[in-house]
VMD Tcl script that builds the backbone (N, CA, C; Angstrom):
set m [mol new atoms 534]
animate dup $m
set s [atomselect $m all]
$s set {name element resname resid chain x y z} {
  {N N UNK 1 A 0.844 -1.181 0.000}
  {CA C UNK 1 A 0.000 0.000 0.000}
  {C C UNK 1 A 0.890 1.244 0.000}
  {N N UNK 2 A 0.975 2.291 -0.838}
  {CA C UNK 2 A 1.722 3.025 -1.002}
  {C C UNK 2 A 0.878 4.464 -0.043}
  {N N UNK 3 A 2.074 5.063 0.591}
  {CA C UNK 3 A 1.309 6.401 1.535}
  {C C UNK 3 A 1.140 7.071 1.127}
  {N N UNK 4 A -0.213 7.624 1.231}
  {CA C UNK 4 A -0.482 9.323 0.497}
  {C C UNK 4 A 0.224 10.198 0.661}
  {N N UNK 5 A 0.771 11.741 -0.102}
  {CA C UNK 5 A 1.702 12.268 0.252}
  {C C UNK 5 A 0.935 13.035 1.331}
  {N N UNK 6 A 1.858 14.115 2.329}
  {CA C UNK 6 A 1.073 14.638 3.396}
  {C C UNK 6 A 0.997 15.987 2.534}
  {N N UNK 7 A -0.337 16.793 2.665}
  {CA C UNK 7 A -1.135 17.791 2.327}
  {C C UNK 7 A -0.289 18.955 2.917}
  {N N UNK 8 A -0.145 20.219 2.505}
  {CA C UNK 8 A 0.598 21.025 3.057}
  {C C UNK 8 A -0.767 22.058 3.765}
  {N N UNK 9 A -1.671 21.554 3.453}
  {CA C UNK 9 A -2.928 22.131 4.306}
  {C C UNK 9 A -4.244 21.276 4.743}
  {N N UNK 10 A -5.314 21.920 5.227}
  {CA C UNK 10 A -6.480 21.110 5.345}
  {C C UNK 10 A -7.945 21.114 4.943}
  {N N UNK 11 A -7.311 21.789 3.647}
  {CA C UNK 11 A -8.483 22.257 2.637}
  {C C UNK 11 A -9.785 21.430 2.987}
  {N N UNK 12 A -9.348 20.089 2.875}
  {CA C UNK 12 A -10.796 19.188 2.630}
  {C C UNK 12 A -11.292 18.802 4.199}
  {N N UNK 13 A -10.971 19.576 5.242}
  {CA C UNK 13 A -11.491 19.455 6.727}
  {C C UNK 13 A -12.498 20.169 6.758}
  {N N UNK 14 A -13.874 19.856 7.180}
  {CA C UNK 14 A -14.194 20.979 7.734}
  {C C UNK 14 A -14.395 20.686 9.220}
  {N N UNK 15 A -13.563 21.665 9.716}
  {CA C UNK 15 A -13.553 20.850 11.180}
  {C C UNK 15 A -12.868 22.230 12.179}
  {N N UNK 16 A -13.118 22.787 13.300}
  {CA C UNK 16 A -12.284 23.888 13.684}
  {C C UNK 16 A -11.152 23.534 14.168}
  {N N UNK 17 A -10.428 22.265 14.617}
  {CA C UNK 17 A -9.455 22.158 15.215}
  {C C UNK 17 A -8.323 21.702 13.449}
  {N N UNK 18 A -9.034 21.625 12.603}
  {CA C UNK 18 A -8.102 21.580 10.992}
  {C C UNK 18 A -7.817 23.141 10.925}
  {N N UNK 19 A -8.682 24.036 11.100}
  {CA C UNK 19 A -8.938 25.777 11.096}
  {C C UNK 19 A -8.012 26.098 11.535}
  {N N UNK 20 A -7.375 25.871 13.089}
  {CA C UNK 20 A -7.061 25.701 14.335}
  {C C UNK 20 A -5.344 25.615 13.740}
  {N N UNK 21 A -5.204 24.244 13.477}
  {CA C UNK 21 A -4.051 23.739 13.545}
  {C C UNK 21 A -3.337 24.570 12.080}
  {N N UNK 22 A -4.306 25.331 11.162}
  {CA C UNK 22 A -3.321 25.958 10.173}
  {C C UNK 22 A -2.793 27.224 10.702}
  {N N UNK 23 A -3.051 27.429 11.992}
  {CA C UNK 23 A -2.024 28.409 12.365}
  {C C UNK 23 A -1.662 28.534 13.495}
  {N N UNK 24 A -1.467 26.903 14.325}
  {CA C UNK 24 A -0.594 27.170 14.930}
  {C C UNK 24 A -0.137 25.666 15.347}
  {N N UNK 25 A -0.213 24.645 14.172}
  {CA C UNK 25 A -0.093 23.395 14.205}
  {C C UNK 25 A 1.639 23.041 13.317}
  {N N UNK 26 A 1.846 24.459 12.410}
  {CA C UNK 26 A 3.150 24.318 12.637}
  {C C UNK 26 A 4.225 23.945 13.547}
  {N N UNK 27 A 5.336 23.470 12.974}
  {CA C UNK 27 A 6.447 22.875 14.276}
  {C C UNK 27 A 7.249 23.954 14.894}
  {N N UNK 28 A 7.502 24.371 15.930}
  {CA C UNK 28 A 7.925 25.403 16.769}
  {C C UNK 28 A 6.830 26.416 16.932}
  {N N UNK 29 A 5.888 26.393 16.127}
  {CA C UNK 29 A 4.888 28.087 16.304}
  {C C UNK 29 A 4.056 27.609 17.610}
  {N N UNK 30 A 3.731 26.609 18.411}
  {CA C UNK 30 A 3.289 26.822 19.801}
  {C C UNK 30 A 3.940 26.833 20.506}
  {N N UNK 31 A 5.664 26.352 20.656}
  {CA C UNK 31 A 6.434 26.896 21.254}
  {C C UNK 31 A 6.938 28.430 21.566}
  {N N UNK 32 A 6.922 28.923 20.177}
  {CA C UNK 32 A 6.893 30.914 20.401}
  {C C UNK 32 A 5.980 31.114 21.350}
  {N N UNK 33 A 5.099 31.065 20.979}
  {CA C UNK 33 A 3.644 31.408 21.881}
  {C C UNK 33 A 4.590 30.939 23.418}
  {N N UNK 34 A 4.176 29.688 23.413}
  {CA C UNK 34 A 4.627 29.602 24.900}
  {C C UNK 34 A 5.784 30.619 25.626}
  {N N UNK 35 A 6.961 30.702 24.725}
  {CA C UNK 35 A 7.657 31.440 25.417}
  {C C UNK 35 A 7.101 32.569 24.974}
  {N N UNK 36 A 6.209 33.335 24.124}
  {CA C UNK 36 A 6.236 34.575 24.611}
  {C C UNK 36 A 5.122 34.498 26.090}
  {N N UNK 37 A 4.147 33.783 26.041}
  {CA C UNK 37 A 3.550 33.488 27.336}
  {C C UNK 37 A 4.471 33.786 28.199}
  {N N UNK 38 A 5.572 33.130 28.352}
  {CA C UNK 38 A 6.472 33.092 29.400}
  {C C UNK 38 A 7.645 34.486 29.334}
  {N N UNK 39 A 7.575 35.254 28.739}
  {CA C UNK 39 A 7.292 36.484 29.076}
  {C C UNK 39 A 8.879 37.100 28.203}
  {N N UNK 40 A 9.317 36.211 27.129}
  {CA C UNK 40 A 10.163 35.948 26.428}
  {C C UNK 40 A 9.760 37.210 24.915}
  {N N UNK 41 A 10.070 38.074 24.673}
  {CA C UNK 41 A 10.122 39.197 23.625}
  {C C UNK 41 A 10.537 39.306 22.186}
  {N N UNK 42 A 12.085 39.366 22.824}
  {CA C UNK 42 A 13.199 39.606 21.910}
  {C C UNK 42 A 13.228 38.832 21.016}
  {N N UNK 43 A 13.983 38.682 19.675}
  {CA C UNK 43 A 13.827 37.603 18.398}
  {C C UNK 43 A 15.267 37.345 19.297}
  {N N UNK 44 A 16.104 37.581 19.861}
  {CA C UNK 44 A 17.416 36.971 19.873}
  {C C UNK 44 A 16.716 35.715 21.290}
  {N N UNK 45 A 16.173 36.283 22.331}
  {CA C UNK 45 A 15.926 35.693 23.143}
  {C C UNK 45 A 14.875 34.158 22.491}
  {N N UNK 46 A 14.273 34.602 21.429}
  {CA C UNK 46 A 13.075 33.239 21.239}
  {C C UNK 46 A 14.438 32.623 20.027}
  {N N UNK 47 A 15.260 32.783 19.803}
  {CA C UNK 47 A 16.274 32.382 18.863}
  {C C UNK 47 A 16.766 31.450 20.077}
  {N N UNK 48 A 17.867 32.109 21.057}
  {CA C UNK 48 A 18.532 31.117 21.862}
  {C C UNK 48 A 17.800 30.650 22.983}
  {N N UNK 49 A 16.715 30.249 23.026}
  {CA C UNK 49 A 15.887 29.686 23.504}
  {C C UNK 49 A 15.165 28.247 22.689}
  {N N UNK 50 A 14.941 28.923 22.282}
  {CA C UNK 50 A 14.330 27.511 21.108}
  {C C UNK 50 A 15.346 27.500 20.410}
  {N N UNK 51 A 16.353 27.770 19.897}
  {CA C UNK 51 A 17.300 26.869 18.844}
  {C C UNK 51 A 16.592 26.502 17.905}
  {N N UNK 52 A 15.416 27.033 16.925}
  {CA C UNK 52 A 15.155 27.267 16.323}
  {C C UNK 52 A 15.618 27.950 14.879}
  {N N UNK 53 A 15.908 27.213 13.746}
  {CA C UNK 53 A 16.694 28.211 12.613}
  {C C UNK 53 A 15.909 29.419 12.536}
  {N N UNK 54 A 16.798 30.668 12.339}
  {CA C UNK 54 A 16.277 31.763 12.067}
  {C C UNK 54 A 15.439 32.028 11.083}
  {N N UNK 55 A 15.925 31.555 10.037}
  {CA C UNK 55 A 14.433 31.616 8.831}
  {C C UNK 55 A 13.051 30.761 9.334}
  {N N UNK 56 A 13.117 30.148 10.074}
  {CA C UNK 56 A 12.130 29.601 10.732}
  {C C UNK 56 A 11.435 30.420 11.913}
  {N N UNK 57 A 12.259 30.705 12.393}
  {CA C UNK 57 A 11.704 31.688 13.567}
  {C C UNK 57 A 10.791 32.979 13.242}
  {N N UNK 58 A 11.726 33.368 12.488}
  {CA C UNK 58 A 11.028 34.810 11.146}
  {C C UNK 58 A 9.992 34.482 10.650}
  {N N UNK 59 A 9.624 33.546 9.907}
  {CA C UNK 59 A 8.247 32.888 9.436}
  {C C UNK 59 A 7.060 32.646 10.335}
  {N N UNK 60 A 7.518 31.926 11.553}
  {CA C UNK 60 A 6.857 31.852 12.656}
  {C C UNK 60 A 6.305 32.982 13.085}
  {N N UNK 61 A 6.917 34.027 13.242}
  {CA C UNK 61 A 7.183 35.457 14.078}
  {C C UNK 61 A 5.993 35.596 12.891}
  {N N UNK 62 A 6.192 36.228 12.509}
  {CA C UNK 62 A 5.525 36.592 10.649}
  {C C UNK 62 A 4.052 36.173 10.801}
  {N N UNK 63 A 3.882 34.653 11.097}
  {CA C UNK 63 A 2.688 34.100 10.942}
  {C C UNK 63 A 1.773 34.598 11.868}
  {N N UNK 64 A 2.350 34.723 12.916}
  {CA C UNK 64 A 1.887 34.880 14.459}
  {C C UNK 64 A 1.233 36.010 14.957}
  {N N UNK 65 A 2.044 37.454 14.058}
  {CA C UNK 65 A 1.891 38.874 13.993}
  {C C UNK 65 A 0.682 38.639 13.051}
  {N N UNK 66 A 0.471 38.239 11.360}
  {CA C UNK 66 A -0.538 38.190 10.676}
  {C C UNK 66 A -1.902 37.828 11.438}
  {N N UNK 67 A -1.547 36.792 12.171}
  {CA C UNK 67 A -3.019 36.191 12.476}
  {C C UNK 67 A -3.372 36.974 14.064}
  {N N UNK 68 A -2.415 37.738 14.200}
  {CA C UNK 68 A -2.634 38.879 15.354}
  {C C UNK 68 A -2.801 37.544 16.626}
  {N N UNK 69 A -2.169 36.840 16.887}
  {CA C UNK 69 A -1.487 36.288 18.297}
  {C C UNK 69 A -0.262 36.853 18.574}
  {N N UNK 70 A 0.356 37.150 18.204}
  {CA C UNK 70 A 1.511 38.063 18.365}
  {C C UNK 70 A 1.170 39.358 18.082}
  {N N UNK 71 A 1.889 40.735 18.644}
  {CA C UNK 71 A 2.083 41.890 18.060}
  {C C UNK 71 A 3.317 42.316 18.049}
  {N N UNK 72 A 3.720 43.081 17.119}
  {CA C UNK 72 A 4.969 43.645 17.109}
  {C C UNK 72 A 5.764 45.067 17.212}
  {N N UNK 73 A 5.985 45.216 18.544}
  {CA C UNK 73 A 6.227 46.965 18.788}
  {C C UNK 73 A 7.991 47.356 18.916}
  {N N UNK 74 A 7.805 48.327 18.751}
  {CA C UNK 74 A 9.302 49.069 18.474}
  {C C UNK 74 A 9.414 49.101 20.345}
  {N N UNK 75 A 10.650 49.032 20.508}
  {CA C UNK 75 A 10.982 49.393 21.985}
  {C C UNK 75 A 12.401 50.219 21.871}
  {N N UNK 76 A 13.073 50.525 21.006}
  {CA C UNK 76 A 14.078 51.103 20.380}
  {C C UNK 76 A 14.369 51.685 19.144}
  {N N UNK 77 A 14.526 53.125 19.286}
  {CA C UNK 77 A 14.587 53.610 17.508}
  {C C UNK 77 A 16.010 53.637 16.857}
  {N N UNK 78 A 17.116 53.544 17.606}
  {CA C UNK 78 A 18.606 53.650 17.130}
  {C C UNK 78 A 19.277 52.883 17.862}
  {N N UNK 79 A 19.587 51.768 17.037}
  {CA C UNK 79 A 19.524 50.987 16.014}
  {C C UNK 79 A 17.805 50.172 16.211}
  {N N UNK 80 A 16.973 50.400 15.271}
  {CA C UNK 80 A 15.351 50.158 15.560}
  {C C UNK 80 A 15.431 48.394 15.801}
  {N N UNK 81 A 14.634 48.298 16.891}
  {CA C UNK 81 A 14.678 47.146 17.704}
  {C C UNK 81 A 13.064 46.870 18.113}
  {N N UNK 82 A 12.668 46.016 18.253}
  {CA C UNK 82 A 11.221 45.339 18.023}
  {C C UNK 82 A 11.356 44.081 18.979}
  {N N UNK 83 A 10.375 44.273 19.856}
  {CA C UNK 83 A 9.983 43.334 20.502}
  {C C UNK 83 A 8.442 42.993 20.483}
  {N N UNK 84 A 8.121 41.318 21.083}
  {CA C UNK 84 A 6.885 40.524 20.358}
  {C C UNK 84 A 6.218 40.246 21.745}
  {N N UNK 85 A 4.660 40.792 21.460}
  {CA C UNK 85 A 3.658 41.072 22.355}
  {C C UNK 85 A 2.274 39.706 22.319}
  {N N UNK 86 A 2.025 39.366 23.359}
  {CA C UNK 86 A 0.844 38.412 23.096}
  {C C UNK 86 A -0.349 39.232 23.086}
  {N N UNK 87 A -0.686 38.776 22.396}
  {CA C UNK 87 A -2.275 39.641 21.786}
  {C C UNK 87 A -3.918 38.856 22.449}
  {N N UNK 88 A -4.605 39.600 22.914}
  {CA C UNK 88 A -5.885 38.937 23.379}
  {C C UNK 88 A -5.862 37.329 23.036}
  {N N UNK 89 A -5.810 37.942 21.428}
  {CA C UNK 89 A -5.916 36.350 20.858}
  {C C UNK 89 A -5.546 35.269 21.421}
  {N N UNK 90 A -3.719 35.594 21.162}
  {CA C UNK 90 A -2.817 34.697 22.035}
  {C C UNK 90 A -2.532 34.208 23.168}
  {N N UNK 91 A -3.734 35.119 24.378}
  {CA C UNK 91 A -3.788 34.710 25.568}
  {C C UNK 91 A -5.132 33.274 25.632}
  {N N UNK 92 A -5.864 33.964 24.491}
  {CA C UNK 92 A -6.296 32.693 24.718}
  {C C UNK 92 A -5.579 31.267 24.281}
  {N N UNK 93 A -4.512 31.056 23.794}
  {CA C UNK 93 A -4.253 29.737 23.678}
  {C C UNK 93 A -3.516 29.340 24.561}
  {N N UNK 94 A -3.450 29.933 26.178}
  {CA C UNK 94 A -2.873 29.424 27.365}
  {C C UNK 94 A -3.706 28.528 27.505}
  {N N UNK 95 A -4.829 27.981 28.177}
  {CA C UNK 95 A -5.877 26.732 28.115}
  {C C UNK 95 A -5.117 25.383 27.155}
  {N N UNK 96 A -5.074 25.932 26.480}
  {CA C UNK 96 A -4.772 24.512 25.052}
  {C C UNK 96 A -2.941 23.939 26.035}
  {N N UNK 97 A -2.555 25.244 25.831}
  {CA C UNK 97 A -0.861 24.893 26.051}
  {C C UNK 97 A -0.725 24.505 27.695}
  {N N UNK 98 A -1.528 25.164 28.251}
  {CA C UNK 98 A -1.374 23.990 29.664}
  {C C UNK 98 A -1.787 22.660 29.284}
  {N N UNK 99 A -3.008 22.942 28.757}
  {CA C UNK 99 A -3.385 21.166 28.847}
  {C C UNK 99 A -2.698 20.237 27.799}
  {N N UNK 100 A -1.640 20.834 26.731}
  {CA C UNK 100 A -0.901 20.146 26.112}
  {C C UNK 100 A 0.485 19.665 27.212}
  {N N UNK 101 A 0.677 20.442 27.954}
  {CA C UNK 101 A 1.856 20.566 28.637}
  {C C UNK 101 A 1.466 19.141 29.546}
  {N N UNK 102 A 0.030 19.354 30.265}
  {CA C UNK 102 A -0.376 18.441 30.869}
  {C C UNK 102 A -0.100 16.736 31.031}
  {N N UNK 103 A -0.903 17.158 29.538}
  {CA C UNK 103 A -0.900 15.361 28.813}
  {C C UNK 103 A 0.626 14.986 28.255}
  {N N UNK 104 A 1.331 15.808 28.207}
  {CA C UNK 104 A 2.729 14.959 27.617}
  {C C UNK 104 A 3.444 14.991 29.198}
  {N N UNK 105 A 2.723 15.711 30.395}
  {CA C UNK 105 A 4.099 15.297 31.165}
  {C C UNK 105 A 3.080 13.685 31.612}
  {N N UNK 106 A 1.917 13.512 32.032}
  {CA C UNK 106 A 1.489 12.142 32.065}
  {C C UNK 106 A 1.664 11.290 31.605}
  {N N UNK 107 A 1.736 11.432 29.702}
  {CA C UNK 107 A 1.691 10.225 29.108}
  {C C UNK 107 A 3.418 10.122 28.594}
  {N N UNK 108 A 4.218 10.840 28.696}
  {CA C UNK 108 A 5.601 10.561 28.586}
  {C C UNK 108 A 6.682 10.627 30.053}
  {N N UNK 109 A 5.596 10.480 30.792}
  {CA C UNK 109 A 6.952 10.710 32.244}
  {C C UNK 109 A 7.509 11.652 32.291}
  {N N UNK 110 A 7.657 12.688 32.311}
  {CA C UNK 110 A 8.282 13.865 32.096}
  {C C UNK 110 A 7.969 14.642 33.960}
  {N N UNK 111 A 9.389 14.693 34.520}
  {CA C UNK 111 A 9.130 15.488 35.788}
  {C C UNK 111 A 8.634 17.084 35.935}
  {N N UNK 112 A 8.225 17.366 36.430}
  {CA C UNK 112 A 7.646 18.665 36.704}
  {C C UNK 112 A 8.655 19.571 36.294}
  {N N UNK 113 A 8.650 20.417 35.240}
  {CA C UNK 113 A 9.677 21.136 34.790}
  {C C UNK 113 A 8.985 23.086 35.441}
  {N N UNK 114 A 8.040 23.184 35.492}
  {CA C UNK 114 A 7.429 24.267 35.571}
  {C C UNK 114 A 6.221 23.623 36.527}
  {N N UNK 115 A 5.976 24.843 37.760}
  {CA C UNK 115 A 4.337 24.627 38.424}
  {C C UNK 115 A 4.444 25.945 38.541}
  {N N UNK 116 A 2.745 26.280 38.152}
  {CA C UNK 116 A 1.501 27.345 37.847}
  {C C UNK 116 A 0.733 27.575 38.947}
  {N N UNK 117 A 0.891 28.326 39.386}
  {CA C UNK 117 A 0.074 29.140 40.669}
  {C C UNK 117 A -0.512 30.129 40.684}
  {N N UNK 118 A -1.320 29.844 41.520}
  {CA C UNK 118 A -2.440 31.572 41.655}
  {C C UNK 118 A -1.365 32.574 42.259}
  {N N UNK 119 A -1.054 34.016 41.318}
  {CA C UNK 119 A -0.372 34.677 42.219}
  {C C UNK 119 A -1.202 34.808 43.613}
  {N N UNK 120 A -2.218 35.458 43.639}
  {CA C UNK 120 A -3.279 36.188 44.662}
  {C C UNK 120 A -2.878 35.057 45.879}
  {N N UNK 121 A -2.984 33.829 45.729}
  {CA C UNK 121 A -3.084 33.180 47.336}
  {C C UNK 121 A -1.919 31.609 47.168}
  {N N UNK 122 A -1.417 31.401 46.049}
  {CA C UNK 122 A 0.353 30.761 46.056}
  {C C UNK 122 A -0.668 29.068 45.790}
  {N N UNK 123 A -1.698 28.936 45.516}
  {CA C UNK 123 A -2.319 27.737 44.865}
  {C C UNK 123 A -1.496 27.021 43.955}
  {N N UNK 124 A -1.477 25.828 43.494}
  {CA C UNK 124 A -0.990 25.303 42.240}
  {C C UNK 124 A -2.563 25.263 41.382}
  {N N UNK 125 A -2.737 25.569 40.060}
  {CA C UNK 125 A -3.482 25.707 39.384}
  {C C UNK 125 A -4.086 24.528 39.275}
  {N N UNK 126 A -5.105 23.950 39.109}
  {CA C UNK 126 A -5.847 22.507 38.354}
  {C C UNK 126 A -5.558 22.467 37.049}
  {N N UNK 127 A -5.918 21.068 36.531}
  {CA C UNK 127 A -5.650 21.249 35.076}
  {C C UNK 127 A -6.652 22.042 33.739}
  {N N UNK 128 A -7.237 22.679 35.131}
  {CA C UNK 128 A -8.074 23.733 33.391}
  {C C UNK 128 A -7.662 25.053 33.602}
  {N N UNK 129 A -6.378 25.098 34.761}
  {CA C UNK 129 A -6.243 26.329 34.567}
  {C C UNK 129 A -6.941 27.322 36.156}
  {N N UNK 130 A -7.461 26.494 37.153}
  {CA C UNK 130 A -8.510 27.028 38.153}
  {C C UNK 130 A -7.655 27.229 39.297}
  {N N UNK 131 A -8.330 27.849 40.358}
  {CA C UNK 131 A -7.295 27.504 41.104}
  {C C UNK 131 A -8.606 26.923 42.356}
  {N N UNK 132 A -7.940 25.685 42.972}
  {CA C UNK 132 A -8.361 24.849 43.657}
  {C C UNK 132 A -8.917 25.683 44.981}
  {N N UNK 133 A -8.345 26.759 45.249}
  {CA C UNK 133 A -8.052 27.037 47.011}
  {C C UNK 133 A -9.728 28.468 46.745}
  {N N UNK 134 A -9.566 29.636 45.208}
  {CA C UNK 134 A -10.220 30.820 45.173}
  {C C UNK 134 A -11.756 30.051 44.830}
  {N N UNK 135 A -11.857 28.882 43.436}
  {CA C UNK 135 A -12.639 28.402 42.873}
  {C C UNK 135 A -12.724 29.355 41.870}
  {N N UNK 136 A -11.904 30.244 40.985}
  {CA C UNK 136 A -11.922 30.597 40.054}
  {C C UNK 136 A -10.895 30.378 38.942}
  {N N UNK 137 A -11.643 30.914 37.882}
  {CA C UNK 137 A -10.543 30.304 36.651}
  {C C UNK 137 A -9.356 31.629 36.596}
  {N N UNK 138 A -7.822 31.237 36.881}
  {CA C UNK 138 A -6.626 32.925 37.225}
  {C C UNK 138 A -6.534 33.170 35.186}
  {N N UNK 139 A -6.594 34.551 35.444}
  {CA C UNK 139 A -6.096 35.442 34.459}
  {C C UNK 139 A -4.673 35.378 33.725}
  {N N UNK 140 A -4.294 35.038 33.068}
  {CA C UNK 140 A -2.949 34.706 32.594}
  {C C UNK 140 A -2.114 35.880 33.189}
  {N N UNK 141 A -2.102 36.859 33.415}
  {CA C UNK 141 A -1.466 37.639 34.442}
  {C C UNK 141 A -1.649 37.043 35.656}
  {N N UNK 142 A -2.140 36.390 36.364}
  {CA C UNK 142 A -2.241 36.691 37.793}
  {C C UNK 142 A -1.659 35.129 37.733}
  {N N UNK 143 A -0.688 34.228 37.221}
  {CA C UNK 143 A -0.226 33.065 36.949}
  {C C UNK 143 A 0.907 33.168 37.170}
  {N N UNK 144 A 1.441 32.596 38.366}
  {CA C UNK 144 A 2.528 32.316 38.806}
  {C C UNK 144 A 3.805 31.049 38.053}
  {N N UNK 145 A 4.622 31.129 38.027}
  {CA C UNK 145 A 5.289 30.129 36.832}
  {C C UNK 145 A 6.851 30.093 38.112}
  {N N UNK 146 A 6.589 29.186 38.771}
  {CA C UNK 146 A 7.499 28.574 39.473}
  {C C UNK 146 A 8.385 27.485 39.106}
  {N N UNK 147 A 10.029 27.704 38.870}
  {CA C UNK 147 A 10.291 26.380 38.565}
  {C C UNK 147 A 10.127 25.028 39.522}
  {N N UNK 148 A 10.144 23.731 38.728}
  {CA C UNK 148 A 9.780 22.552 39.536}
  {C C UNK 148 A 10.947 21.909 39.639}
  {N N UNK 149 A 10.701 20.748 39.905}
  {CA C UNK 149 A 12.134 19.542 40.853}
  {C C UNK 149 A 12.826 18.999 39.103}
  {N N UNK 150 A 12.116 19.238 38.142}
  {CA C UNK 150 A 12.678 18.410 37.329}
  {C C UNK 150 A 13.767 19.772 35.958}
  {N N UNK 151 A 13.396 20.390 36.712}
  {CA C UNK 151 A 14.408 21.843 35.865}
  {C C UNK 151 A 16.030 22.166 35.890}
  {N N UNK 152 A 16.773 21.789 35.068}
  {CA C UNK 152 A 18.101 22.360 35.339}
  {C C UNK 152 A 18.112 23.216 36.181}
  {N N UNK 153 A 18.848 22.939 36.917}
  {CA C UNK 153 A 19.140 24.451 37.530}
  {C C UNK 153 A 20.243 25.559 37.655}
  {N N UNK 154 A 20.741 24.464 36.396}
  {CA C UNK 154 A 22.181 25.792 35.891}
  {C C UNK 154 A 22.156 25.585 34.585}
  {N N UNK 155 A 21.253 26.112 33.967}
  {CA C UNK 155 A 20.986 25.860 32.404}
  {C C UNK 155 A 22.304 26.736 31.611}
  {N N UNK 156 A 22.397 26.483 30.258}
  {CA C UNK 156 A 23.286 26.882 29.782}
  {C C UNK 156 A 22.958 28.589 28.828}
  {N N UNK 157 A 21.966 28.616 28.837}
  {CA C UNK 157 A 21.276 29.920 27.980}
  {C C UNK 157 A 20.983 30.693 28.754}
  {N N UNK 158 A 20.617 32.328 28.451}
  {CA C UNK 158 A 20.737 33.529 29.369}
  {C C UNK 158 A 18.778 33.425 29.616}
  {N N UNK 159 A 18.277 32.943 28.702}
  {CA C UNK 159 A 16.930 32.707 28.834}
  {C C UNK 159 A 16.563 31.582 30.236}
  {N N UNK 160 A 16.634 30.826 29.915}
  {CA C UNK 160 A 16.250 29.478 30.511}
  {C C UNK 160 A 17.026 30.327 32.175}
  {N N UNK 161 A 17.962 30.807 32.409}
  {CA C UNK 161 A 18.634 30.982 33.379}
  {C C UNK 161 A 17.688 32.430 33.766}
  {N N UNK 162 A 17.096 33.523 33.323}
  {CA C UNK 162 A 16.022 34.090 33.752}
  {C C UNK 162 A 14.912 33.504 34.014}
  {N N UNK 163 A 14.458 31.896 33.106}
  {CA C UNK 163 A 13.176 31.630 33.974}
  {C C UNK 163 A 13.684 30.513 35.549}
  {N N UNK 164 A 14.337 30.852 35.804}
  {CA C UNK 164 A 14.540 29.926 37.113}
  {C C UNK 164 A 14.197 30.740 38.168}
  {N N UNK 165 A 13.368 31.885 37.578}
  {CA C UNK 165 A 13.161 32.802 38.826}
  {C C UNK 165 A 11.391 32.908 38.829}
  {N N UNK 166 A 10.862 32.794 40.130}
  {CA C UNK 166 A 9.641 32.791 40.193}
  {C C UNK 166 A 9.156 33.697 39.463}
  {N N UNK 167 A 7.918 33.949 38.590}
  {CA C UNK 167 A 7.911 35.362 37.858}
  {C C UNK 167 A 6.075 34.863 37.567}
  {N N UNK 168 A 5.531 36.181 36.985}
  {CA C UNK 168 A 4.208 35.927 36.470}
  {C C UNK 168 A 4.447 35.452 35.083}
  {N N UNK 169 A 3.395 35.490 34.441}
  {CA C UNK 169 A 3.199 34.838 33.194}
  {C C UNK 169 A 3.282 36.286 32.383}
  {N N UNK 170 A 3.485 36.223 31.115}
  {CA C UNK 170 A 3.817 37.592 30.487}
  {C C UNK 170 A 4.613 38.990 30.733}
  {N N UNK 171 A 4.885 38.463 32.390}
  {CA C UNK 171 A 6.244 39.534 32.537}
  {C C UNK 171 A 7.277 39.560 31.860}
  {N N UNK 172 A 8.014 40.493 31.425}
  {CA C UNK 172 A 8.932 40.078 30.111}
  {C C UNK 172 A 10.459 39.684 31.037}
  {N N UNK 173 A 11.112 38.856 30.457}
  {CA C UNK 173 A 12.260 38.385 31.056}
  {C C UNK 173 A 13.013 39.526 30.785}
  {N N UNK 174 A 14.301 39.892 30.868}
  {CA C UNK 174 A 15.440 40.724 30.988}
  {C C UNK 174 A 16.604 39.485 31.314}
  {N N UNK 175 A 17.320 39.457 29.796}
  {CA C UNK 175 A 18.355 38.925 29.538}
  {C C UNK 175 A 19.763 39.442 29.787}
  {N N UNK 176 A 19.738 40.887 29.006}
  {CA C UNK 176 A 20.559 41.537 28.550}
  {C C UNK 176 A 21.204 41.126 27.149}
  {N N UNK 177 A 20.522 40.513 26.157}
  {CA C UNK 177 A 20.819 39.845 25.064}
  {C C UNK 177 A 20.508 40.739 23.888}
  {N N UNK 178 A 19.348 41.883 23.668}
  {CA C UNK 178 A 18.913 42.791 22.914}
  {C C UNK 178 A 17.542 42.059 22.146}
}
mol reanalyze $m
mol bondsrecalc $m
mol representation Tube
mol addrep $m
């Protein structure tokens, strides 16, 4: 039986999660998101962070700004410098990316690399995102991002070595990388 070739889209779906996945079912583009979730800006910072090829990253970046989950603002005019904003949109795909995060640390063993807390009262979040202790669903601002037992803790990148610090969700890291 010979394999069909794979479709570079999902024309013949009609389905919202086919809708869904053409923009952001690419490989690395829910990772951006995540780190800009995680409060990650800079193109150099989502570069040495994800290790991601740069023409890839750019495309990503590109896609992300078009479909307005990303935005893209100047934070420097000499030499002009641009940093990448999560957009309404993009806050909503925190839900999806916890509960993706979820199911691969269950179904692959994966130790607690990151735990999510209510800032307001230091809860660990449930898995939809709630917090167990208020009974409400926290605001992607008010989301605490604590590292866990299974995290380097002397990572080798200027990124990864800013998130080892308790921080909210969308606070922007400070590398010193540009």
């Amino acid at each position: 039986m010979d394999a069909m070739p794979l479709g570079k889209d999902y024309a013949r779906q009609e389905c919202s999660i086919a809708r869904a996945l053409e923009i952001v079912g690419e490989r690395w583009t829910l990772l951006v998101v995540r780190d800009a979730l995680y409060g990650v800006r800079r193109y150099n910072d989502f570069l040495i962070h994800l290790g991601a090829p740069r023409a890839v990253l750019a495309a990503r970046l590109q896609a992300l700004i078009a479909e307005g989950i990303l935005e893209k603002r100047r934070y420097q005019q000499s030499p002009p410098r641009d940093e990448y904003v999560v957009t309404q949109r993009g806050l909503a795909l925190w839900p999806t990316l916890r509960s993706l995060g979820l199911w691969g640390r269950e179904h692959f063993g994966e130790a607690k690399l990151r735990i999510f807390q209510h800032a307001d009262c230091g809860t660990e979040l449930g898995p939809y995102g709630e917090c167990p202790t208020c009974g409400t669903v926290v605001p992607v601002p008010d989301v605490l991002m604590v590292p866990g037992p299974g995290l380097d803790p002397d990572p080798a990148d200027p990124v990864s070595r800013a998130l080892l610090k308790p921080k909210r969700l969308l606070e922007p890291i400070e590398t010193g990388q540009g």
